[in-house]
The first five atom37 places (N, CA, C, CB, O) and aatype in JSON, in Angstrom:
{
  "aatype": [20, 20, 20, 20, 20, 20, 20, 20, 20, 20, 20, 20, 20, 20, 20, 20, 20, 20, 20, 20, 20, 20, 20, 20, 20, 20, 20, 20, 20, 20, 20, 20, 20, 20, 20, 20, 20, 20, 20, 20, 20, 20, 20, 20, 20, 20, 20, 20, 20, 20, 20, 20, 20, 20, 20, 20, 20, 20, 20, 20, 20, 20, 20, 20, 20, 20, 20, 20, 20, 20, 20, 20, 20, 20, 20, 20, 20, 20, 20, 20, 20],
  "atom_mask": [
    [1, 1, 1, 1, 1],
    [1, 1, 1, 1, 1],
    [1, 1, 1, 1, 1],
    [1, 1, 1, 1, 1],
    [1, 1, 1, 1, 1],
    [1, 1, 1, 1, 1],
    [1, 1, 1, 1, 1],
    [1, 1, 1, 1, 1],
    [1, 1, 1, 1, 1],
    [1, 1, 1, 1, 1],
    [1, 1, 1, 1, 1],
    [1, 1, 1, 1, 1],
    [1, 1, 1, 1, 1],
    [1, 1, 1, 1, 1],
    [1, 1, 1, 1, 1],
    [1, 1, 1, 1, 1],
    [1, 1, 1, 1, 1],
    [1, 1, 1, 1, 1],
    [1, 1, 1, 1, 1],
    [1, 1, 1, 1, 1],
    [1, 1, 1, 1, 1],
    [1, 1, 1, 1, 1],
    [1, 1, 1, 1, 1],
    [1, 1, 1, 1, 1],
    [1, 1, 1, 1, 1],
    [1, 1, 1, 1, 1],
    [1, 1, 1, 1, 1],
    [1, 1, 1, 1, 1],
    [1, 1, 1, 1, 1],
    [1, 1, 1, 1, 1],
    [1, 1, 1, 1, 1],
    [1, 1, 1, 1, 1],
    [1, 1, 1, 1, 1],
    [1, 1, 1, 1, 1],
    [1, 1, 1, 1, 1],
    [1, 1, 1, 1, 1],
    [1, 1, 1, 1, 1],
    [1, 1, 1, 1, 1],
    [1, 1, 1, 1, 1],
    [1, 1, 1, 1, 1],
    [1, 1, 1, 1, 1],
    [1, 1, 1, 1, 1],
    [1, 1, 1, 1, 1],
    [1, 1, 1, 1, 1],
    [1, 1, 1, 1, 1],
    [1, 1, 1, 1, 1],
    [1, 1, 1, 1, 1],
    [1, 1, 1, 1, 1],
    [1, 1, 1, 1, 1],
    [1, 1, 1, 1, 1],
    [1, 1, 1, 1, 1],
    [1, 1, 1, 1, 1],
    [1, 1, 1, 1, 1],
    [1, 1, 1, 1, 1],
    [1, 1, 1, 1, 1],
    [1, 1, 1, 1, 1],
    [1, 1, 1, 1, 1],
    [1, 1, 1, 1, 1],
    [1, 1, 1, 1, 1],
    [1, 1, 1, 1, 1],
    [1, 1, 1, 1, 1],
    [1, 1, 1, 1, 1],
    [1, 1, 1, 1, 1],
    [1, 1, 1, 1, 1],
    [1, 1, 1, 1, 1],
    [1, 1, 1, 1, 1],
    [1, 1, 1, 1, 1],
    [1, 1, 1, 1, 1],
    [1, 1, 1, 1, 1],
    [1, 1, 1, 1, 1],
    [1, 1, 1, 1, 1],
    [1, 1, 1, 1, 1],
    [1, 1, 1, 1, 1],
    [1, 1, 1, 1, 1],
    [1, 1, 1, 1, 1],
    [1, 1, 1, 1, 1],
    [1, 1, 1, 1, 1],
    [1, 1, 1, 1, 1],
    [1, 1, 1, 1, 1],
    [1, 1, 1, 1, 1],
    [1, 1, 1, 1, 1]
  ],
  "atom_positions": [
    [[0.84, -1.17, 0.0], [0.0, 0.0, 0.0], [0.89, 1.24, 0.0], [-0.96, 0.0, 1.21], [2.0, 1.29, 0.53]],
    [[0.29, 2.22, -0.65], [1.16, 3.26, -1.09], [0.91, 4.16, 0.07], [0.85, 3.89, -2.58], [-0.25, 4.58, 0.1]],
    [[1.92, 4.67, 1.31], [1.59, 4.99, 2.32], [1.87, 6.9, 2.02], [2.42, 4.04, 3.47], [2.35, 7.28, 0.96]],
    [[1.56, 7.69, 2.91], [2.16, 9.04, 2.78], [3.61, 9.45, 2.68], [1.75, 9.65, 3.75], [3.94, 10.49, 2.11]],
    [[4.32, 8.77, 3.14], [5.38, 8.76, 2.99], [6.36, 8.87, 1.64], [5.44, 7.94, 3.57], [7.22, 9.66, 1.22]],
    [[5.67, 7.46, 1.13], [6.16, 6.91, -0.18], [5.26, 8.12, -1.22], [5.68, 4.95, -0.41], [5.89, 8.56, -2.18]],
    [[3.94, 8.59, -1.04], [3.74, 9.56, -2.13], [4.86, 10.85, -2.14], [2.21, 10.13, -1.96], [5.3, 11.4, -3.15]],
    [[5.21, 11.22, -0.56], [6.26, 12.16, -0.49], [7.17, 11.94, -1.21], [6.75, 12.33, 0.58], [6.92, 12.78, -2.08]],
    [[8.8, 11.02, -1.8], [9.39, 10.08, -2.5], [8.82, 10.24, -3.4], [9.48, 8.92, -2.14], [9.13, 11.31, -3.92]],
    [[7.75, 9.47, -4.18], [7.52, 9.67, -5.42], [7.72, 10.85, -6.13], [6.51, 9.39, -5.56], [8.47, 10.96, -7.1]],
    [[6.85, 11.97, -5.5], [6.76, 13.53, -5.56], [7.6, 13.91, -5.9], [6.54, 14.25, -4.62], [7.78, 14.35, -7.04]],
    [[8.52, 13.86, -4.88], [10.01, 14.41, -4.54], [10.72, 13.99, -6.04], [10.87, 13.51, -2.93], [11.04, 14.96, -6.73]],
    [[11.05, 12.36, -6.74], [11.68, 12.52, -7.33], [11.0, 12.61, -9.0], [12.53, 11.72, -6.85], [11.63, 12.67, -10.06]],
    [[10.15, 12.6, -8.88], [9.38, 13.72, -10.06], [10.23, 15.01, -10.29], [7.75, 14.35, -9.48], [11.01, 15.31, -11.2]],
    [[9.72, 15.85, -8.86], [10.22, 17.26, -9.18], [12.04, 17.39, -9.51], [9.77, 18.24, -7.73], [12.73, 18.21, -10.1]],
    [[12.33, 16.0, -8.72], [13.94, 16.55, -9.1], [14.54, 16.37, -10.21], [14.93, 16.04, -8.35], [15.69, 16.73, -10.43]],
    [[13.64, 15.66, -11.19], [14.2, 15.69, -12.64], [13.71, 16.41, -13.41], [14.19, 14.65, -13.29], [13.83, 16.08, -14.59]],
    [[12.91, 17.78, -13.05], [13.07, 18.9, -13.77], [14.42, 19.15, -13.68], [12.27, 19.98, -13.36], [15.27, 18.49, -13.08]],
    [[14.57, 20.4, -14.48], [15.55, 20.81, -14.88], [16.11, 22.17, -14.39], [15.36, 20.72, -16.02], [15.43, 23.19, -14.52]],
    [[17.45, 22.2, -13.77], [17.46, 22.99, -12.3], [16.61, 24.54, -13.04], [19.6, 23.32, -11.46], [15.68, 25.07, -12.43]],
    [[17.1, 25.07, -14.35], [16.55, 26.21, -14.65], [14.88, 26.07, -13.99], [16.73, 26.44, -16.34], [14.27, 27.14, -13.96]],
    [[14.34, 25.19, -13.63], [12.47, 25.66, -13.53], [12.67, 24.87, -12.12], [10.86, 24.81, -15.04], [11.82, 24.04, -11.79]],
    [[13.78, 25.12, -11.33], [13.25, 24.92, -9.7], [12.21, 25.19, -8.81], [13.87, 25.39, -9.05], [11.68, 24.53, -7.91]],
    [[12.02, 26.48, -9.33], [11.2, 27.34, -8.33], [9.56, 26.88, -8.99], [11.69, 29.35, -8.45], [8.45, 26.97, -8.47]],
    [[9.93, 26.45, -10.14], [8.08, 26.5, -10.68], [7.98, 24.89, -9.68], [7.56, 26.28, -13.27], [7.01, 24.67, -8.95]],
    [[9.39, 23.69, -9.84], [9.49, 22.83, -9.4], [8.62, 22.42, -8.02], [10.6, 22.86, -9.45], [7.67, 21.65, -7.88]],
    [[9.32, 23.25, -7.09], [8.78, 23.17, -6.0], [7.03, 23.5, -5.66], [9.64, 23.96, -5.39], [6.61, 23.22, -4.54]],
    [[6.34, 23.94, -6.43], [5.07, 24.62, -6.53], [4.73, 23.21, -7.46], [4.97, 26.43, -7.27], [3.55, 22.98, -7.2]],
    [[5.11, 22.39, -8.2], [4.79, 21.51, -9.13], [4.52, 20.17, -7.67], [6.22, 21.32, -10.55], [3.41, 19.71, -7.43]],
    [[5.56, 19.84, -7.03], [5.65, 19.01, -6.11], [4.62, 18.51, -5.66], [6.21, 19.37, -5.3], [4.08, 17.43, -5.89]],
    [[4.22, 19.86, -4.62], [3.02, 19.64, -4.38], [1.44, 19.15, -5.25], [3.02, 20.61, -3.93], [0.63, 18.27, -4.97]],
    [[1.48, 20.08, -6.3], [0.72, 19.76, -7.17], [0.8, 17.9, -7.39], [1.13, 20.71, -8.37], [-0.02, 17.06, -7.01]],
    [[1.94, 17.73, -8.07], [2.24, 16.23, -8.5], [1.56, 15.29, -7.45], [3.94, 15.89, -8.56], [0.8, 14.36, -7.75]],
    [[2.04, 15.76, -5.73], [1.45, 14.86, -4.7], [0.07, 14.78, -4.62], [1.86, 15.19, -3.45], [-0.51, 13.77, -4.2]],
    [[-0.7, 16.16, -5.14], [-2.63, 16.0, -4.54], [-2.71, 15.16, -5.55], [-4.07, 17.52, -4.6], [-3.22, 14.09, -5.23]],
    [[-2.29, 15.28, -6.99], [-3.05, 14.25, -8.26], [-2.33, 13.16, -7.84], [-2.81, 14.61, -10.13], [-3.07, 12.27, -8.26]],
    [[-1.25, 12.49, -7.21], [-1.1, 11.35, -7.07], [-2.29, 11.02, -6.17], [0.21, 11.06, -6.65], [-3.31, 10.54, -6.66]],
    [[-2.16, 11.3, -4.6], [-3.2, 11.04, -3.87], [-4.4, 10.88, -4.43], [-3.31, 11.83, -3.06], [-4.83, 9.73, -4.32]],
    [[-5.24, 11.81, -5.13], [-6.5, 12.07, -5.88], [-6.68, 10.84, -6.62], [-6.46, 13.35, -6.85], [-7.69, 10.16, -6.42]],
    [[-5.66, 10.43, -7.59], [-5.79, 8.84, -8.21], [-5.76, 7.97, -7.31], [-4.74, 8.36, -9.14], [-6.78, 7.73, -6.66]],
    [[-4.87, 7.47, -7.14], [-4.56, 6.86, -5.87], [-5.94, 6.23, -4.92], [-3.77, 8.06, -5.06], [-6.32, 5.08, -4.73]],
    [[-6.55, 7.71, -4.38], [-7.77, 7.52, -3.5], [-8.97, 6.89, -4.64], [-8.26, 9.17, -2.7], [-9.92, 6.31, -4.11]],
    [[-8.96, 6.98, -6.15], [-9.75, 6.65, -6.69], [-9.51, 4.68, -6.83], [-9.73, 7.67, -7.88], [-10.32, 3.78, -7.09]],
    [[-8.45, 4.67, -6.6], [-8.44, 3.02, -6.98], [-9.42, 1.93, -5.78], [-6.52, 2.46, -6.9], [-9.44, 2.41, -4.65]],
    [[-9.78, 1.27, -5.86], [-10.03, 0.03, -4.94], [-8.99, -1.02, -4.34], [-10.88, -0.74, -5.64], [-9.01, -2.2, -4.71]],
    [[-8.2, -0.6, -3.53], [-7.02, -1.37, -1.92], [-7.56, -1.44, -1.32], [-5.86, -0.86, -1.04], [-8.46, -0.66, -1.0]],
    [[-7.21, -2.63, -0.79], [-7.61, -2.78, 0.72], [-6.56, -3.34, 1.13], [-8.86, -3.58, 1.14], [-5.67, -3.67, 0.35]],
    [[-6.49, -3.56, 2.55], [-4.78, -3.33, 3.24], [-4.36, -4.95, 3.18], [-4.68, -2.54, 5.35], [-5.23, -5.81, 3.34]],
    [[-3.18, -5.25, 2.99], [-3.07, -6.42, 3.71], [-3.83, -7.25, 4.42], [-2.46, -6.27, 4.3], [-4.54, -8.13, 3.95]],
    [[-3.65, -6.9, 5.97], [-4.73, -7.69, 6.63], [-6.26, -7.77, 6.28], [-4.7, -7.29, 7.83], [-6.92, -8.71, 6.72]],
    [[-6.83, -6.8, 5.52], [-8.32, -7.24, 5.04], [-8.0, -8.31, 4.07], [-9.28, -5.97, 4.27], [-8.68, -9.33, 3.99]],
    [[-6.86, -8.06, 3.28], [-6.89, -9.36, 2.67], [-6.88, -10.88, 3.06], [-6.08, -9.28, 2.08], [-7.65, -11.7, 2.56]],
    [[-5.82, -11.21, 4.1], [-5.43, -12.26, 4.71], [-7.07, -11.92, 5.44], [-3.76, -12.29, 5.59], [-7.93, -12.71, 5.06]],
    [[-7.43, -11.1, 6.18], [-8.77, -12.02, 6.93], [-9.54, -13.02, 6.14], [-9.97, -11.05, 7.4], [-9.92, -14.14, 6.47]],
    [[-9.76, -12.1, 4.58], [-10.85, -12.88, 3.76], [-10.4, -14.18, 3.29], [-11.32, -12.09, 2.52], [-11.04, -15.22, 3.24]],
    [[-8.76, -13.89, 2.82], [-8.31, -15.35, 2.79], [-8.6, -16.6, 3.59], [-7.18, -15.29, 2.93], [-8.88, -17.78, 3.35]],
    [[-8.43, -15.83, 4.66], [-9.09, -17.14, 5.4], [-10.59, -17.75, 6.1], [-8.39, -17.18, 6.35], [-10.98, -18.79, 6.63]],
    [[-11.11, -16.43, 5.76], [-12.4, -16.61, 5.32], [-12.65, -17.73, 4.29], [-12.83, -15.39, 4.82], [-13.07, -18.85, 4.57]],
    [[-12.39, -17.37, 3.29], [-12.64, -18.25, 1.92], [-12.22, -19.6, 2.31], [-11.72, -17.74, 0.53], [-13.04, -20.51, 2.13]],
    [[-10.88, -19.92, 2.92], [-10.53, -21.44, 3.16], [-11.69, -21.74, 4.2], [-8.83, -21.76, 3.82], [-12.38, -22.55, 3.59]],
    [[-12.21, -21.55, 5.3], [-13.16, -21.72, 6.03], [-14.1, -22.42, 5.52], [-13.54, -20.75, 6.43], [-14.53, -23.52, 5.88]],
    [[-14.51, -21.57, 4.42], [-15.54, -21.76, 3.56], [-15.56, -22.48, 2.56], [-15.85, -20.89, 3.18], [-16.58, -23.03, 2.12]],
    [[-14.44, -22.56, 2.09], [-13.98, -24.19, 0.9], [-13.97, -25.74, 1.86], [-11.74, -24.02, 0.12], [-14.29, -26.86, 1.46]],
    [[-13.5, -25.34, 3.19], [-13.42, -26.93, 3.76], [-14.76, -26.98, 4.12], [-12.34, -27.34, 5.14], [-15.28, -28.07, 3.88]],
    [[-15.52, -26.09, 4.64], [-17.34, -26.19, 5.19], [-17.9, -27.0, 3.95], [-18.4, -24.33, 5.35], [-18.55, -28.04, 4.0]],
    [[-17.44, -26.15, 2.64], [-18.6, -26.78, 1.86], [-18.03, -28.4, 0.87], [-19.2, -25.34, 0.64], [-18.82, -29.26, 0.5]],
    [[-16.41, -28.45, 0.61], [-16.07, -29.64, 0.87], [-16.82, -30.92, 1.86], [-14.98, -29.32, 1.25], [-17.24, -31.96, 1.35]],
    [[-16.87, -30.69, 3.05], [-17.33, -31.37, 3.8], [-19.01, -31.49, 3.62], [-16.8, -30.91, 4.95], [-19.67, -32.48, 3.93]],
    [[-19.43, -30.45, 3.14], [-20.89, -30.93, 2.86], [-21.2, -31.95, 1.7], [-21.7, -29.71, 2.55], [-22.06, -32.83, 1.64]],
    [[-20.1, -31.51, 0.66], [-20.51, -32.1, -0.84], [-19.74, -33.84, -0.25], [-19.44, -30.97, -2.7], [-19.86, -34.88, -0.89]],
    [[-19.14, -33.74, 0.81], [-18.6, -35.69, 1.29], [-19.91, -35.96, 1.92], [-16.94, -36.09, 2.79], [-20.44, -37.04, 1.62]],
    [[-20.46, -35.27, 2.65], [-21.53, -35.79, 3.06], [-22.89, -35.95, 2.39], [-21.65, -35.26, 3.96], [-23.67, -36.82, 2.78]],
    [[-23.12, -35.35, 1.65], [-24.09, -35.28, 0.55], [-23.87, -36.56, -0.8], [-23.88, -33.64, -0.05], [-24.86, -37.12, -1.26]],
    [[-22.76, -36.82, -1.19], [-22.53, -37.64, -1.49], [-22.65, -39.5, -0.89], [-21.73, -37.05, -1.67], [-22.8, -40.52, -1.57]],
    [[-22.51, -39.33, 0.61], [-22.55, -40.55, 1.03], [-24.2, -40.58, 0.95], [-21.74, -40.82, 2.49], [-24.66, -41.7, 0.73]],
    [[-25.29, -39.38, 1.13], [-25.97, -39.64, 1.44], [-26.54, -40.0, 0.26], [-26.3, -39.03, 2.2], [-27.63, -40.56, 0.35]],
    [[-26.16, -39.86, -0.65], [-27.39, -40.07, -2.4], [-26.38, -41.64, -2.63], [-27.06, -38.13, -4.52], [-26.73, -42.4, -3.53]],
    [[-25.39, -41.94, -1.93], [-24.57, -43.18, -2.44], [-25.95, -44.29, -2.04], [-22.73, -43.5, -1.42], [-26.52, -44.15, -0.96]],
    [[-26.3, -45.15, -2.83], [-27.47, -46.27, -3.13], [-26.57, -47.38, -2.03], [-27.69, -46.9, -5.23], [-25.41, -47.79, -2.06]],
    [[-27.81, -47.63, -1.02], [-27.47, -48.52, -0.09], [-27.47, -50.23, -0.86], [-28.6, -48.25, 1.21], [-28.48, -50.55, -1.49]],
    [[-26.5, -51.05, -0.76], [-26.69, -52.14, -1.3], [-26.96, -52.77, -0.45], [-25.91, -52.6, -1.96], [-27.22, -53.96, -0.61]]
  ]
}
């Protein structure tokens, strides 16, 4: 996840490969560069790590539950000899 930090960094080395003649517009760009990163950024769909791993294991929960139903469902339609 792209934290505040790391948009700072990004920002940062954006502006430093202008070209020293347009420093000063540079620094006024920086900022700029950081709200439209953020602004995209906030438009995407993340979710953190741990929401992920919860659902992960959500889902396995939920694959062995219904595993175990389709063994049991099976013995039960299996034709008694």
């Amino acid at each position: 996840m792209l934290t505040p930090k790391k948009l700072e960094e990004i920002a940062k080395q954006i502006s430093d490969a202008v070209p020293p003649g347009m420093k000063t517009m540079a620094e006024g760009a920086e900022a700029k560069v950081k709200q439209v990163l953020q602004s995209q950024i906030s438009r995407l769909d993340f979710v953190s790590r741990e929401e992920f791993d919860i659902q992960s294991q959500v889902l396995m929960r939920t694959r062995e539950k219904l595993e175990a139903l389709e063994t049991r469902l099976a013995k039960l339609e299996k034709p008694e000899t």
